[in-house]
C-alpha positions in Angstrom: -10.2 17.9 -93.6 -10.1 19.1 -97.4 -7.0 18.7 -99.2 -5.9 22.4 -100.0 -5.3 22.6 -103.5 -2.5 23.9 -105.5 -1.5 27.6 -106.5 -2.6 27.9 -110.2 1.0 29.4 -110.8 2.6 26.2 -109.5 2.0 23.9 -112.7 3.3 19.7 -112.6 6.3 21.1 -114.6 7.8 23.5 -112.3 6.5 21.6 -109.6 8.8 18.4 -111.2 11.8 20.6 -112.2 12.4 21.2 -108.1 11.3 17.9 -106.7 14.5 16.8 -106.8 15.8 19.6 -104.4 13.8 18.8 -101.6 15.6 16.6 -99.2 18.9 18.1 -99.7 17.0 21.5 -98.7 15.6 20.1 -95.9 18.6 18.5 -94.3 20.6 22.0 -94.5 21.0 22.6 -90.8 21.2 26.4 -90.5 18.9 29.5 -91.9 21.6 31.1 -94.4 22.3 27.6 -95.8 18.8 27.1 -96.7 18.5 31.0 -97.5 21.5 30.2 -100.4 20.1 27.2 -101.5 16.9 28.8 -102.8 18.6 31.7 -104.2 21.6 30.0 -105.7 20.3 26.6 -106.7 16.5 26.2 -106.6 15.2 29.7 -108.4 17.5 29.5 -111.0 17.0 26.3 -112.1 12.9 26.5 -112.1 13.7 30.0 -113.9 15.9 27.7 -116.5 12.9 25.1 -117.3 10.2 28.1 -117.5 12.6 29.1 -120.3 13.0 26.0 -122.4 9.1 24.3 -121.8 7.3 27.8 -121.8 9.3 29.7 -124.2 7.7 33.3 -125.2 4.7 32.3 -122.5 7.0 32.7 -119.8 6.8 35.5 -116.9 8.9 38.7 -118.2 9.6 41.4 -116.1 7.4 42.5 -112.8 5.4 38.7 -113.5 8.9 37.1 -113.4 9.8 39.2 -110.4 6.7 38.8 -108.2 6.2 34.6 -109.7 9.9 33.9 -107.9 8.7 35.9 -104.2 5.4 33.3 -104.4 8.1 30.5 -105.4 10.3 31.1 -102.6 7.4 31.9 -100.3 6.1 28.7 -101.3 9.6 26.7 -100.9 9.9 28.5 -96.9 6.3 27.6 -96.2 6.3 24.2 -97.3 9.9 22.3 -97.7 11.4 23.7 -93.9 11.1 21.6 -91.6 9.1 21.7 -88.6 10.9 22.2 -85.6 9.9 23.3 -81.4 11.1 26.6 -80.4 10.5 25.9 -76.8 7.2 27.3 -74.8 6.1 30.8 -74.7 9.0 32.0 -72.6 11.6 30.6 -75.5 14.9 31.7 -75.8 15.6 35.6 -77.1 16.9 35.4 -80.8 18.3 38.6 -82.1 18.0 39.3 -86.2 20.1 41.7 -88.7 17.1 43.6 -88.6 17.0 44.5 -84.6 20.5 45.0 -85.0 20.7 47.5 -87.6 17.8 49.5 -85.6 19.8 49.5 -82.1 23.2 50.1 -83.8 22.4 52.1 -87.2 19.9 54.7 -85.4 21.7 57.8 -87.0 21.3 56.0 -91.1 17.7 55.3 -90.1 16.9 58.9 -89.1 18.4 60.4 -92.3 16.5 58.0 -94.1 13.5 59.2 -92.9 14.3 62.8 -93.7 15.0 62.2 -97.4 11.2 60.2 -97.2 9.8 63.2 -94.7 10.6 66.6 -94.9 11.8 68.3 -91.9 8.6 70.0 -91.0 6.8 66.8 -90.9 9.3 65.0 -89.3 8.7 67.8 -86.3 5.2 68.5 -86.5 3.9 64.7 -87.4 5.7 62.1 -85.6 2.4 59.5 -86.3 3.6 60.0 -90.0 7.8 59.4 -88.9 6.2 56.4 -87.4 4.3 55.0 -90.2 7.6 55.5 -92.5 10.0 53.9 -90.1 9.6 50.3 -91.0 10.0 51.5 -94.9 13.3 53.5 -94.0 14.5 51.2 -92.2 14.7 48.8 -94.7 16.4 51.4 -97.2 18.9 51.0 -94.9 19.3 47.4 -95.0 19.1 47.3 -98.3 22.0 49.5 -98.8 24.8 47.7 -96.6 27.9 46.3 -98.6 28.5 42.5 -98.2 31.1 43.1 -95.6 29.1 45.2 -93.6 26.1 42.6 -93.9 28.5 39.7 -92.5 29.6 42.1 -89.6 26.2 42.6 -88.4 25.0 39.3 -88.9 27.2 37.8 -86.6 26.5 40.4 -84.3 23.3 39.1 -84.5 24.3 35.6 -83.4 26.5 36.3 -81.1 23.8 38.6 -79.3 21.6 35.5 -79.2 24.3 33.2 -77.6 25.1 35.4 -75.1 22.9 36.9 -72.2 22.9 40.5 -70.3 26.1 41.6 -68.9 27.0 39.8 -65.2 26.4 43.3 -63.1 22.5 43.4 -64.6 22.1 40.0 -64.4 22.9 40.1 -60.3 20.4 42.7 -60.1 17.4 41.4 -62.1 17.7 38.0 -60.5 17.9 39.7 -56.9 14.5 42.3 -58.5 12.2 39.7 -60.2 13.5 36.0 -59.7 10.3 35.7 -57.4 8.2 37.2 -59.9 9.7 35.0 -62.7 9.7 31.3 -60.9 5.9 32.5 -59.8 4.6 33.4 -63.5 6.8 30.2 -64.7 4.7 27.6 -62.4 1.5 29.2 -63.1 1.9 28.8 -66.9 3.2 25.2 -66.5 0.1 24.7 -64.9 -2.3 26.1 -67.3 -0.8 24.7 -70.2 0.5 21.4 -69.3 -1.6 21.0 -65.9 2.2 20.6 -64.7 3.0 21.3 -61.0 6.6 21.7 -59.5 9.2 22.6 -57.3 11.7 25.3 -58.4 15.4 25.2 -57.2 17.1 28.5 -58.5 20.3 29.7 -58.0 22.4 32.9 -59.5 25.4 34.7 -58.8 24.5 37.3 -56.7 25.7 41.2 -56.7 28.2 40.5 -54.0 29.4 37.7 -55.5 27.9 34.7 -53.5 26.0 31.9 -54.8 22.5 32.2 -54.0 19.9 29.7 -53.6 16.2 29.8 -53.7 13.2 27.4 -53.2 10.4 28.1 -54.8 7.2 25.9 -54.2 3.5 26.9 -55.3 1.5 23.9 -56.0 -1.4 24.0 -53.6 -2.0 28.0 -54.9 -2.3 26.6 -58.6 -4.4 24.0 -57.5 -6.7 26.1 -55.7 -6.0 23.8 -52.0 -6.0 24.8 -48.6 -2.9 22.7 -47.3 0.4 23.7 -46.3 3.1 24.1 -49.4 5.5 21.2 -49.3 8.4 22.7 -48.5 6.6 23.4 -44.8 5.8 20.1 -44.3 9.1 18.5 -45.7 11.5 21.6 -44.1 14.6 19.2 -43.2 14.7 17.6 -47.0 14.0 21.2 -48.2 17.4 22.2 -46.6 19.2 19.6 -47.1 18.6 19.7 -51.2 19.3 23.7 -51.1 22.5 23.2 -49.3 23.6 20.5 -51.9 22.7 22.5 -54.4 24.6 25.2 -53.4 27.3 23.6 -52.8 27.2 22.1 -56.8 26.3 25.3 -57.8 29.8 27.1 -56.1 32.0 24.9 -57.5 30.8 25.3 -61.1 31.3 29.1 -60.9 34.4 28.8 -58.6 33.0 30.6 -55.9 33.9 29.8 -51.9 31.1 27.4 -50.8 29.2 29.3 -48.0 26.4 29.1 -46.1 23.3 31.0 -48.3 21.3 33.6 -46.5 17.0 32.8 -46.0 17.7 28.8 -48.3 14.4 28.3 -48.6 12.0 31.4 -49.4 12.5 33.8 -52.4 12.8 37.6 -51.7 9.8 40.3 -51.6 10.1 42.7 -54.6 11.2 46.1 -53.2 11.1 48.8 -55.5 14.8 50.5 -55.6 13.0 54.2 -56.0 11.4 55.5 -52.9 10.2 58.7 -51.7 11.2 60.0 -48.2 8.9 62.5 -46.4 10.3 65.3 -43.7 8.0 66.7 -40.6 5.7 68.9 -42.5 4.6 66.0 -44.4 6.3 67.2 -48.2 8.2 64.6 -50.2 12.0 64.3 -50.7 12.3 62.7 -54.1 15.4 60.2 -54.2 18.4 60.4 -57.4 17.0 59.3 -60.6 18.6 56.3 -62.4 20.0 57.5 -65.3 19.2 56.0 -69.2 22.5 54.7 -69.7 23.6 53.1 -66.3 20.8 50.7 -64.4 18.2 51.4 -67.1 17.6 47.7 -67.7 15.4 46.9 -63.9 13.8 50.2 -63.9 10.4 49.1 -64.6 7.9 51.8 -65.9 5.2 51.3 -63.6 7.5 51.9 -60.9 8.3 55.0 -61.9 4.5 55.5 -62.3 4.2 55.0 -58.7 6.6 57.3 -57.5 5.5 60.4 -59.6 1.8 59.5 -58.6 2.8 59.7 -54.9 5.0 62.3 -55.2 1.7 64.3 -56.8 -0.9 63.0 -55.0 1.1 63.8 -51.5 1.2 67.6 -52.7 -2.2 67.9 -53.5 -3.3 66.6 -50.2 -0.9 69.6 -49.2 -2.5 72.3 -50.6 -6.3 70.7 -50.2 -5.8 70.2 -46.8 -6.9 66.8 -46.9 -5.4 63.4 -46.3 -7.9 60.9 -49.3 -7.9 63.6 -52.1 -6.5 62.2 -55.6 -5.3 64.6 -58.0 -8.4 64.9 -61.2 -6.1 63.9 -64.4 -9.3 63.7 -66.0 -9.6 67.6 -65.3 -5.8 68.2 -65.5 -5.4 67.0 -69.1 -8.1 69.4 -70.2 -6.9 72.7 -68.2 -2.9 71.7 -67.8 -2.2 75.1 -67.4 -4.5 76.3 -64.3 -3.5 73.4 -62.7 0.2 73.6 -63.1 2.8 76.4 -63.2 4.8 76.1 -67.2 8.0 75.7 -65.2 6.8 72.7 -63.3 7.1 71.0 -66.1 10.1 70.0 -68.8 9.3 71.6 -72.1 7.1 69.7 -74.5 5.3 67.6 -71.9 2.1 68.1 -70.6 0.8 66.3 -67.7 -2.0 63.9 -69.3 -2.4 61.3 -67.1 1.1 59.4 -65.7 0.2 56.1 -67.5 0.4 57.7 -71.4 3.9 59.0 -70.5 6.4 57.3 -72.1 9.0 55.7 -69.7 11.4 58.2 -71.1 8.9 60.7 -70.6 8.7 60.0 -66.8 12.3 59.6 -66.9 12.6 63.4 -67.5 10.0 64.8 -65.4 11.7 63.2 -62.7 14.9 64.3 -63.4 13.2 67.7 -63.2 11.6 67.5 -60.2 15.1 66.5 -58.6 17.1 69.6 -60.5 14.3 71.7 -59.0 14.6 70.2 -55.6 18.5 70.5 -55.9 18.3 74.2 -56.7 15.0 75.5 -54.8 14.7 73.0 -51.8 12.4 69.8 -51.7 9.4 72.1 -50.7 9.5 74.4 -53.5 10.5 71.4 -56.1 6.9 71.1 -57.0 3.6 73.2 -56.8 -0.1 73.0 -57.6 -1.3 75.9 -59.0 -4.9 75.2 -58.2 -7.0 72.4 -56.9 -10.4 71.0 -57.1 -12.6 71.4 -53.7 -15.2 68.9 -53.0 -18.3 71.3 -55.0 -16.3 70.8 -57.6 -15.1 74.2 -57.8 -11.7 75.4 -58.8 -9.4 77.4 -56.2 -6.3 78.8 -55.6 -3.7 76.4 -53.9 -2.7 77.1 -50.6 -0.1 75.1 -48.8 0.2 75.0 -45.0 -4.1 74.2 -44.8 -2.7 70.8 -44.3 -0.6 71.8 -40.7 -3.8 73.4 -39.5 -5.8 71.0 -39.8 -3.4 68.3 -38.1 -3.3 70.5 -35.3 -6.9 70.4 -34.4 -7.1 66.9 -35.2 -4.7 66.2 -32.9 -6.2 68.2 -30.4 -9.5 66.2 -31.2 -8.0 63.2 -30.4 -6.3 64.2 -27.3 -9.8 65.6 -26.1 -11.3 62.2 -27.2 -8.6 60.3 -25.4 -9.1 62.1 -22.3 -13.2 61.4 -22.3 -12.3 58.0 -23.4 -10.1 57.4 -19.9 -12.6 59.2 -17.8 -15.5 56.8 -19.1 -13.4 53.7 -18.6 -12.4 55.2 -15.3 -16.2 55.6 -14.3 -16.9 52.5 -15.7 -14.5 50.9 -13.4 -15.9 52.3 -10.5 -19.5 51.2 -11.7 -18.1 47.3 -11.6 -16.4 47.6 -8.5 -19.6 48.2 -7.0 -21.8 45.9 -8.5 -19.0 43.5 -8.0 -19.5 43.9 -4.4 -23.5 44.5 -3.9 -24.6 41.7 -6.4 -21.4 39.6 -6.5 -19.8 37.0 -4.2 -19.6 37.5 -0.6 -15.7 38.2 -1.5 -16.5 40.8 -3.8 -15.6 39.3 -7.0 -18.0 38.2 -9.6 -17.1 35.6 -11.8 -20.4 35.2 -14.1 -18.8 37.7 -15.8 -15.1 36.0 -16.2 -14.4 34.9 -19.5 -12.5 32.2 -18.1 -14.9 30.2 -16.6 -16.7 27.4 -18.3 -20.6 26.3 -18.5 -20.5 24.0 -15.8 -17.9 25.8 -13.6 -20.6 29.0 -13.7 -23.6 26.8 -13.2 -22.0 25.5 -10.0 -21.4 29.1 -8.6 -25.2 30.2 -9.6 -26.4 27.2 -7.9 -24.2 28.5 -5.0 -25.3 32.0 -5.1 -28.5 30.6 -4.6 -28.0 30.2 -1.3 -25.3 32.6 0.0 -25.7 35.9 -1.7 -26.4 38.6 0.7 -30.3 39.1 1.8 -30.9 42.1 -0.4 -30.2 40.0 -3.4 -31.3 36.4 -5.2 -30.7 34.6 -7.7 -34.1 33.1 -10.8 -34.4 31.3 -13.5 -35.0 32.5 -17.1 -39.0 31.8 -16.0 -39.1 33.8 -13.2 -37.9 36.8 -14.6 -39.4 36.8 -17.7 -42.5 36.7 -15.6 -40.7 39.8 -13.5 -40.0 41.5 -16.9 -44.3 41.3 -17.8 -44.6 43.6 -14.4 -41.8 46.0 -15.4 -38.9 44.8 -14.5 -36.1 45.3 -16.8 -33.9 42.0 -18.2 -30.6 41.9 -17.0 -27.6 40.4 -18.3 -27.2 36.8 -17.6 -25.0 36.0 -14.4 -24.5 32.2 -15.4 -25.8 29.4 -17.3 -27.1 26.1 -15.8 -26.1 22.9 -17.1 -29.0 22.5 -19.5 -28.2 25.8 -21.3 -30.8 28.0 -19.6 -29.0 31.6 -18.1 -29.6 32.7 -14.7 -30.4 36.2 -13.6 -29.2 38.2 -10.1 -32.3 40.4 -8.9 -33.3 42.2 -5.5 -35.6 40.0 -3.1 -38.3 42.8 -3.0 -38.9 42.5 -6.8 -39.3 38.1 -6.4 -41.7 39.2 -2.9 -44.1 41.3 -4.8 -44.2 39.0 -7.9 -45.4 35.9 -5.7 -47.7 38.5 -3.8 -49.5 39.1 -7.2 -52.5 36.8 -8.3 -53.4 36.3 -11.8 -57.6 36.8 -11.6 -59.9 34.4 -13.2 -61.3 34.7 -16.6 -57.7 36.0 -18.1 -57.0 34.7 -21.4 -53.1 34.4 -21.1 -52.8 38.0 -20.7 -50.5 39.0 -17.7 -53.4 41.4 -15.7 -51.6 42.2 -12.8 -48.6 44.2 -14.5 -47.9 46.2 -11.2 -44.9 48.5 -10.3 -42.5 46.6 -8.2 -42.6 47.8 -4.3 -40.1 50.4 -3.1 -39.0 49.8 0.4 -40.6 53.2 1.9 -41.7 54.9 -1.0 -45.6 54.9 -1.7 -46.2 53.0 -5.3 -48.8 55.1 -7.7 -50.3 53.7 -10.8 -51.1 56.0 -13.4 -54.2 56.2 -14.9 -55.0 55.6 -19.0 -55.3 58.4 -21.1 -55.5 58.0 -25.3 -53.0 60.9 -24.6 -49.3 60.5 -23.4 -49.8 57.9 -20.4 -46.3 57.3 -18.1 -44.6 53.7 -17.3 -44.7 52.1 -14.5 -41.6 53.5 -11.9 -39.1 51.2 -11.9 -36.1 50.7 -12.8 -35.8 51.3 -16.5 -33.3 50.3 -18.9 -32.7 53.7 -20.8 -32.3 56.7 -18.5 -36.4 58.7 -18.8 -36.3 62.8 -19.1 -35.5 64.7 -15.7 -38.8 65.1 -14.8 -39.5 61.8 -14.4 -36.2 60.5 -12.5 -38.1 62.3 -9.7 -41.3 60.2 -7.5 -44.5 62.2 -9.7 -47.1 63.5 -7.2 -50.2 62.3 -8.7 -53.7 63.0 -7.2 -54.6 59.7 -6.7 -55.3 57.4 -4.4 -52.5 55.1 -3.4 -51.4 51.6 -2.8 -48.6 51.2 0.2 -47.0 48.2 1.1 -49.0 47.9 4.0 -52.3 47.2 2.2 -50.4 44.4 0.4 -49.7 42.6 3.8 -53.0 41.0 3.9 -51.6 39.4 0.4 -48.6 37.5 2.2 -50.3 33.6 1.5 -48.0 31.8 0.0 -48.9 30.9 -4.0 -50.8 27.3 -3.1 -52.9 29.2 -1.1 -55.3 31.7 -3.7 -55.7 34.8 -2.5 -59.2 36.8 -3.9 -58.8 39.6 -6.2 -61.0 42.0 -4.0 -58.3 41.9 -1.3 -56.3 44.8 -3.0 -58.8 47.5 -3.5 -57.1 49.8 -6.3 -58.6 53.2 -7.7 -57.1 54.3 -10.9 -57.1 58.2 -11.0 -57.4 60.3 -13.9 -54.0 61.7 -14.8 -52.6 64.4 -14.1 -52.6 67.4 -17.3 -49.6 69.0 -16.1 -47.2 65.8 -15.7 -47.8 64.9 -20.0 -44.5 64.0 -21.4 -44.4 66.5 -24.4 -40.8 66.7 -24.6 -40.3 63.0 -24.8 -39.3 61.9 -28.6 -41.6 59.9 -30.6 -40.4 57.0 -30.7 -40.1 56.9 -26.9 -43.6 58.7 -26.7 -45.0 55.1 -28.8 -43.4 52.5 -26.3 -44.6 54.9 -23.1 -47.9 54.8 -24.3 -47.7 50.9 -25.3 -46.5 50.2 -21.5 -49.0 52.0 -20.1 -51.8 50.4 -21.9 -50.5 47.3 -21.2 -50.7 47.9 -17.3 -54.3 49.9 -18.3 -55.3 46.7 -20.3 -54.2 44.3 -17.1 -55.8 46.4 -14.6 -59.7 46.7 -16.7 -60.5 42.8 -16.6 -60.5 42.8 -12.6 -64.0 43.4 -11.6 -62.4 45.2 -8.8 -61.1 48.0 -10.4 -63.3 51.0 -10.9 -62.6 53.2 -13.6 -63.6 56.9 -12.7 -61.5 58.5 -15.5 -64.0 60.1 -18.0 -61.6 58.9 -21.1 -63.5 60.6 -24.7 -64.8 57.7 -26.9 -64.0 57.4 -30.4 -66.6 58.1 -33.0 -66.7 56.3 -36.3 -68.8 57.9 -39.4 -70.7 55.4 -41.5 -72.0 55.6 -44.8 -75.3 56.3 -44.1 -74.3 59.2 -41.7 -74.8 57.1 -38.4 -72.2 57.7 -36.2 -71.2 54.6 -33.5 -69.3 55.1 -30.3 -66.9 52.5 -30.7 -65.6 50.8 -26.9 -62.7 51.9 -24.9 -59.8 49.7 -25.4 -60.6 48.1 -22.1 -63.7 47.0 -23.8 -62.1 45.7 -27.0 -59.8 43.2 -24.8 -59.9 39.3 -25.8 -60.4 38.2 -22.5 -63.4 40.9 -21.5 -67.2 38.7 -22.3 -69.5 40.1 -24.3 -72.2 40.9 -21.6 -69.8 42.8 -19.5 -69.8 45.1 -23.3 -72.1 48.3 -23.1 -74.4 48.5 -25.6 -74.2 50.0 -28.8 -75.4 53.4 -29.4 -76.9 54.8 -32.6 -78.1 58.3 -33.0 -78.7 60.5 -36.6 -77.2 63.1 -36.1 -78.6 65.5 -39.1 -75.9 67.8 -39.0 -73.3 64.8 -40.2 -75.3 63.5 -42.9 -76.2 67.0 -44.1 -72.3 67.3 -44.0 -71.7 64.1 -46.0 -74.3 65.2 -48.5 -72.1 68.2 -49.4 -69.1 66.3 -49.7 -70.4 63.9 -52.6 -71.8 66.7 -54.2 
């Protein structure tokens, strides 16, 4: 680093007629000592060689004045010695100069009237701001010698001595949490310091309190338990020592301290009550000159924003509406009545209020509430609705609407207990049909583990009632390909795989079906499941709005369908699928099940079925249409349109039916491709390019 070099002002000479002063300066041990050293001692006597070495080249007048505030600027800067002041939280150290502004207000405001006129002083408080600092220090200037001494050691003995006992009971009982808490984190950052905080004050009753404050895994950023947790014995045992040291230092009666291990939540001591129509009751100010010193500003903040906010949700009628300060600080007067307000403030937003500021509205509020009632204490004038528009307040909206919410609810509740009631019902009795032969069914008990629930499937195998039985995850997906929809699981076998509970008709027909030869993994045989007694139809493809299968769906269908559809078809009973009963190693021949497909019926077309329903109706049906066309044994007599796709050179092809587009259909069983000009299509295209 450079060596800084010297002030031209400062030549060898002067710098050599004050050498000698410099350790006897030094080793002064208090500020005024060394403040009447330099004036007394070192400034006269450089002023002295100046004099005799310089002569007539010597500083005269404003040069002599301003050469002796760089000499002794120079001597402060450079001869005092170094010294720590502590951290960042260091001790409070009152001057003359804070002093003479807390106890000489009255001198510095006529001070500033002699700089200001009065109409200034009124009209321009930015400029009475400006020319504080300057009167001010007319004022210092001025004081007598006496009055100088008396004020200084006011100074010093406001620096020895803290608050008075009563505020310091109540600050440590407000923010001695919020002190030990800021304290360990700035350890932390600075020094990379952790500790353990053992605090105790006199408290407002009082007793000696103790407190433990401990924060080190939050400042290192751990997840482990803080260390007075795991070490709660030593903890106590320390706390109870020190309280007992503590006690007999202040002469107070050792007992027991209340909660020795935690520190207090902050409360704040101003709190809005509320009555049954919702309006706030503000509670009795603090005044300036009594508890002043632990009133915080933002809590005040928070009480007039609530006590606002809660009357605007009055007169909008809603519960999450915020006042618009934004708005309000333009328009003050549409929003609020003149005598809502004390006189000269104007609500701008609670957070560029003054503390004093909010101190007065406050006390405002409560002289209103005193003399007109906590209703009528304060009043919107207007609000802002959610268009943005401005209208006329109107308090009671708010009672309304609770009213028919809480009608809403009570309807809600009532539907809710019916439903849960139905529900109920609804268990019960699949409990019992599909169940245990006691009635209970404990696939769906929490309780129950894995292997506990693949024990009772592998006992319902065998002793559910006839109607019922219980397959594997194979089996019924392979039900699910024919239309039957997937259950919830019942259990879970050992090896992970769930097991579902399904009727004993739906496992007949699906080892009744064949699979025919030439499929290409495609499930062909996607039949309806048998209804004991009811004739099974299969509906017939259509490109237009084809049905599903009937069975038992998994989202209710439209009321037209719940009922058996009379199609005119020809139909497939149960009987003709007794010729079908071989077991599966035994194939049975395709041709053994003679089915017809009919053409379907105009009148039965789901039109009022949503779209999106519409889509996965048609995809079923094609699927069961696709299935069905590979078996050479099914004759399609439905006359379904072709579809016709233009070329370029005005040739239009008949593309196949979708039956004829399947993977698994060969070529040869294809039709063969017709081509035909037709002349009016190409004479069409022509007049299109053109």
């Amino acid at each position: 680093m450079p060596k800084r070099k010297k002030p031209r002002w400062l030549t060898h000479g002067r710098r050599e007629a004050i050498e000698t002063y410099r350790e006897p300066y030094r080793n002064l041990p208090t500020l005024e000592a060394w403040q009447d050293m330099l004036k007394n001692v070192i400034l006269p006597a450089v002023c002295n060689y100046m004099e005799e070495s310089e002569g007539a080249e010597a500083p005269k007048g404003e040069e002599h004045l301003d050469f002796t505030k760089k000499f002794a600027k120079y001597i402060v800067n450079n001869w005092r010695p170094r010294r720590d002041y502590g951290g960042p939280n260091s001790r409070l150290k009152f001057t003359l100069r804070d002093v003479v502004q807390w106890t000489m207000s009255a001198e510095i405001k006529a001070a500033l009237r002699d700089i200001l006129q009065d109409e200034t002083l009124n009209s321009s408080p930015n400029a009475a701001f400006e020319q504080h600092n300057k009167a001010l220090s007319q004022v210092m200037n001025g004081l007598s010698v006496m009055k100088h001494n008396e004020l200084r050691a006011v100074a010093l003995e406001w620096s020895h001595q803290g608050n008075p006992a009563e505020d310091q009971a109540l600050l440590a009982q407000k923010y001695s949490g919020d002190r030990l808490r800021d304290s360990d984190l700035q350890h932390y950052k600075e020094m990379g310091m952790v500790c353990i905080t053992f605090a105790a004050w006199r408290a407002v009753d009082g007793k000696v309190t103790v407190r433990l404050h401990d924060n080190i895994a939050e400042n290192l950023q751990k997840n482990r338990t803080r260390f007075i947790e795991e070490q709660l014995n030593l903890c106590k045992t320390v706390t109870a020592e020190l309280h007992k040291y503590v006690s007999s230092l202040l002469d107070v009666g050792v007992e027991e301290s209340p909660n020795p291990y935690s520190v207090d939540p902050h409360q704040p001591d101003l709190q809005l009550k509320f009555d049954d129509d919702g309006f706030p009751i503000l509670p009795e100010p603090i005044s300036d000159d009594d508890n002043d010193i632990y009133q915080k500003k933002t809590e005040l903040e928070d009480l007039a924003r609530l006590f606002l906010r809660t009357h605007y949700c009055l007169t909008s009628g809603s519960k999450g509406s915020k006042p618009p300060y934004k708005e309000i600080s333009h328009r003050n007067s549409t929003f609020i009545e003149n005598e809502m307000l004390p006189d000269g403030i104007t609500l701008k937003g609670l957070r560029s209020l003054k503390k004093k500021a909010l101190q007065t509205v406050l006390s405002h509020w409560w002289d209103c509430q005193n003399a007109l009632g906590h209703q009528n204490s304060f009043r919107w004038k207007c609000y802002m609705n959610l268009n943005a528009e401005i209208v006329p307040a109107e308090y009671g909206r708010r009672r309304d609407i609770e009213e028919k919410d809480a009608r809403t609810k009570r309807q809600r509740k009532r539907r809710a207990e019916k439903k849960a009631a139905k529900d109920a019902e609804d268990t019960a009795e699949i409990g019992i049909t599909s169940g245990t032969m006691d009635g209970t069914n404990p696939a769906h008990t929490p309780e129950i583990n894995a292997s506990v629930q693949a024990d009772t499937a592998e006992a319902l195998g065998t002793s559910v009632c006839p109607s019922m039985i219980i397959v594997d995850f194979e089996t019924m997906g392979r039900l699910h390909d024919v239309g039957i929809p997937m259950p919830i699981p019942c259990g879970i076998s050992r090896e992970g795989h769930p097991f579902y509970l399904v009727k004993q008709t739906h496992v007949d027909h699906l080892h009744n079906l064949r699979v025919p030869t030439g499929s290409s993994g495609l499930n062909n045989t996607q039949l309806p499941p048998p209804a004991e007694g009811v004739v099974m139809t299969v509906p017939t493809p259509h490109s237009q709005d084809l049905l599903p299968p009937i069975a038992e769906a998994s989202r209710p269908l439209p009321r037209q369908l719940h009922q058996t559809p009379s199609f005119p078809t020809n139909t497939l009973t149960t009987s003709s699928l007794s010729r079908c009963t071989s077991p599966l190693t035994e194939p049975c021949s395709p041709e053994t099940i003679p089915v017809e497909l009919p053409h379907l019926d105009k009148s039965l077309q789901v039109a009022n079925i949503p779209n999106n329903m519409k889509r996965n109706l048609k995809r079923k049906a094609s699927q069961i249409w696709d299935g069905l066309a590979g078996s050479s044994s099914v004759k399609n007599t439905s006359k379904a349109p072709r579809i016709r796709k233009r070329t370029g050179a005005g040739v239009i092809m008949e593309a196949p039916r979708r039956s004829e587009r399947l993977s698994d259909v060969t070529p040869a069983s294809l039709p063969k491709k017709r081509q035909r000009v037709d002349s009016k299509a190409k004479e069409k295209v022509k007049k299109k390019r053109k």
